[in-house]
N, C-alpha and C positions, 0 to 999 in steps of 0.2 A: 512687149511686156513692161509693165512699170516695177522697177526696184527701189520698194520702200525701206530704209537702215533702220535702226534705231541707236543705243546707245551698247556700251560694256564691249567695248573693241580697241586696243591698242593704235592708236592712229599712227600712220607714215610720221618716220623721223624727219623734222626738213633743219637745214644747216641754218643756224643763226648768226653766227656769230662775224665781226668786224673787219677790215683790213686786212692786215696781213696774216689774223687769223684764216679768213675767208680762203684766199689766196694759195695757203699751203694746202688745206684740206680740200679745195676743187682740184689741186695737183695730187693729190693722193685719190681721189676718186675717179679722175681720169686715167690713172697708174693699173685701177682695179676693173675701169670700163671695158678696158684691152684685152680684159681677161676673160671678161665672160664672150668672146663671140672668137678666143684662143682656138685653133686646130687643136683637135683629139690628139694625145701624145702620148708618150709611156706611163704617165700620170694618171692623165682621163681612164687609159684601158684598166690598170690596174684598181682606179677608184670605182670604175665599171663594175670589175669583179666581182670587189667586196663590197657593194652593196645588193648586188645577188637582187636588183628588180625586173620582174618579166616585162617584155616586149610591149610596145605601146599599141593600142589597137588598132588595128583596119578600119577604113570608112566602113559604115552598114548605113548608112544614107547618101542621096544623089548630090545634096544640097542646103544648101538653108531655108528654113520654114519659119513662119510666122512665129513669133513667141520663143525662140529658139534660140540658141548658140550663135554668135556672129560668127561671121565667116574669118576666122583668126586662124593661122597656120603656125604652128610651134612644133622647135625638134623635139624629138623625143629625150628625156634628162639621161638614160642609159642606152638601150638599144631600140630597135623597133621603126618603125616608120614615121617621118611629120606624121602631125596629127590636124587635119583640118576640125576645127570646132562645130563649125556647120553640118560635116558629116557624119556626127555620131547621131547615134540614135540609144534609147534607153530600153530597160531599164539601167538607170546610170546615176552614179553619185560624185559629182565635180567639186574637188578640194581645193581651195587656193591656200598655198603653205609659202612660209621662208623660214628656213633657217635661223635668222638670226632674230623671227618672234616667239616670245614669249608665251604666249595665247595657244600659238601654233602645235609647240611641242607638250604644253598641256594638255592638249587636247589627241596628241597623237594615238597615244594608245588606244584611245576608244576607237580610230579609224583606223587601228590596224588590226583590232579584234573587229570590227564590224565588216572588213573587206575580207578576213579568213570566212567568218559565219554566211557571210553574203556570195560565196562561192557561186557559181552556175544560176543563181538568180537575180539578182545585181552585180553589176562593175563598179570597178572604183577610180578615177583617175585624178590626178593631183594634178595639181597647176602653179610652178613654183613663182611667186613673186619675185625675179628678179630684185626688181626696182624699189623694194619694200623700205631697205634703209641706205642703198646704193655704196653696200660695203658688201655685200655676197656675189660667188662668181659660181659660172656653171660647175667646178670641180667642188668647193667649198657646199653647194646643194645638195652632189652627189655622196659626200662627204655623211653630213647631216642627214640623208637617208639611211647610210648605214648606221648611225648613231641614234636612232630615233625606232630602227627594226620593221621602218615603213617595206612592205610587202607587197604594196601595187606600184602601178607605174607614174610616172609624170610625164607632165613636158616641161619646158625652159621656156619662160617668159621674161626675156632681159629685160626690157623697157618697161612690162606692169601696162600690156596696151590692156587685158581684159578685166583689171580690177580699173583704170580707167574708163574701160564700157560700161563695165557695174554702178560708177561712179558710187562705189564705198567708200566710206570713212575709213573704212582699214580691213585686215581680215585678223584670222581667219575668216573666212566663207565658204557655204555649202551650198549649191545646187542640187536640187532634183530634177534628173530631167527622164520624161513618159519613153513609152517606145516610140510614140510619132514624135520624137525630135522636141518636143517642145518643157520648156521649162516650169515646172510644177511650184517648186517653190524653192524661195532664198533664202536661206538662212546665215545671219550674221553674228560672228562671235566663238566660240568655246562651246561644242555641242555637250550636254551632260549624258553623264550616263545611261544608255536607255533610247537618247532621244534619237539616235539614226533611224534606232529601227522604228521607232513611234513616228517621226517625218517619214520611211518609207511605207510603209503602211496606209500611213494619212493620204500620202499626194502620190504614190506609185502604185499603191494595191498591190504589193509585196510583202509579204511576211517573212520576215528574216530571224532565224534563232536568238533568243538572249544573250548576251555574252556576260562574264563574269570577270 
């Protein structure tokens, strides 16, 4: 499938600056590298808790199909099983989020009313960009899930390999993806009000209640 962007997206922060500017701040993002792939501890379970998100889901597919999800493997951000990307099948709406955008957490609350309303007839899974501005770690995600009241699940993408498939300019990003695996459509940016369920609908043939 071909992923066309357009514009109205916060682009990846990238480090500019000089010498021994340079030099400190790759030593503090190396500091912060360690920490996103940290063993679960008294920390992790407890931030576990309190973000209170259900279980990542099961494969419902054998494999990767044309037009589809690559075959990406990511842990689950709280509990539940890796999640191979190839293996899901729809109806299904794929969020890429970080914490530390802007974009992202504007746009939160329509994705955590659209994933309550979308109960038993869409899924919702999130896909946290690690690597968005290489200052967030996996506890700092789970963190920002509870402060955000997101209610579905994610996985952990430290490195940003699937916004590097996408090859976007930034996110947020939304997928649709069918029940046969394959991806309907991408959507790039800050979803407005309305629009999840107007893209599911358009490209899923699901009708999902309004939300207010």
């Amino acid at each position: 499938m071909s992923f066309v962007f357009g514009s109205g997206v916060k682009r990846r922060a990238w480090l500019t600056a000089a010498g021994i500017v340079v030099l400190v701040i790759a030593a503090l993002l190396i500091n912060r590298a360690t920490a996103h792939h940290a063993n679960a501890g008294p920390l992790r379970a407890s931030l576990i808790a309190a973000a209170k998100l259900p279980d990542c889901p099961a494969a419902s597919g054998t494999g990767q199909v044309a037009d589809g999800l690559p075959s990406l493997t990511f842990p689950c951000l709280a509990t539940g099983p890796k999640v191979d990307l190839a293996k899901l099948r729809g109806p299904l709406v794929v969020n890429v989020w970080a914490g530390p955008c802007t974009e992202c957490r504007v746009e939160a609350p329509q994705l955590r009313a659209f994933a309550t309303a979308a109960t038993g007839k869409v899924a919702v899974l999130g896909i946290v960009d690690g690597a968005y501005n290489g200052t967030e770690t996996w506890d700092d995600a789970l963190d920002a899930s509870r402060g955000l009241g997101i209610t579905y699940p994610s996985v952990w993408d430290g490195s940003g390999k699937f916004v590097n498939f996408l090859r976007a300019p930034g996110i947020p990003v939304s997928l649709f993806v069918k029940a046969d695996g394959t991806v309907a459509h991408v959507k790039l940016g800050v979803v407005a009000p309305g629009e999840l369920q107007q893209l599911t609908q358009q490209y899923l043939g699901v009708t999902v209640p309004a939300t207010t």
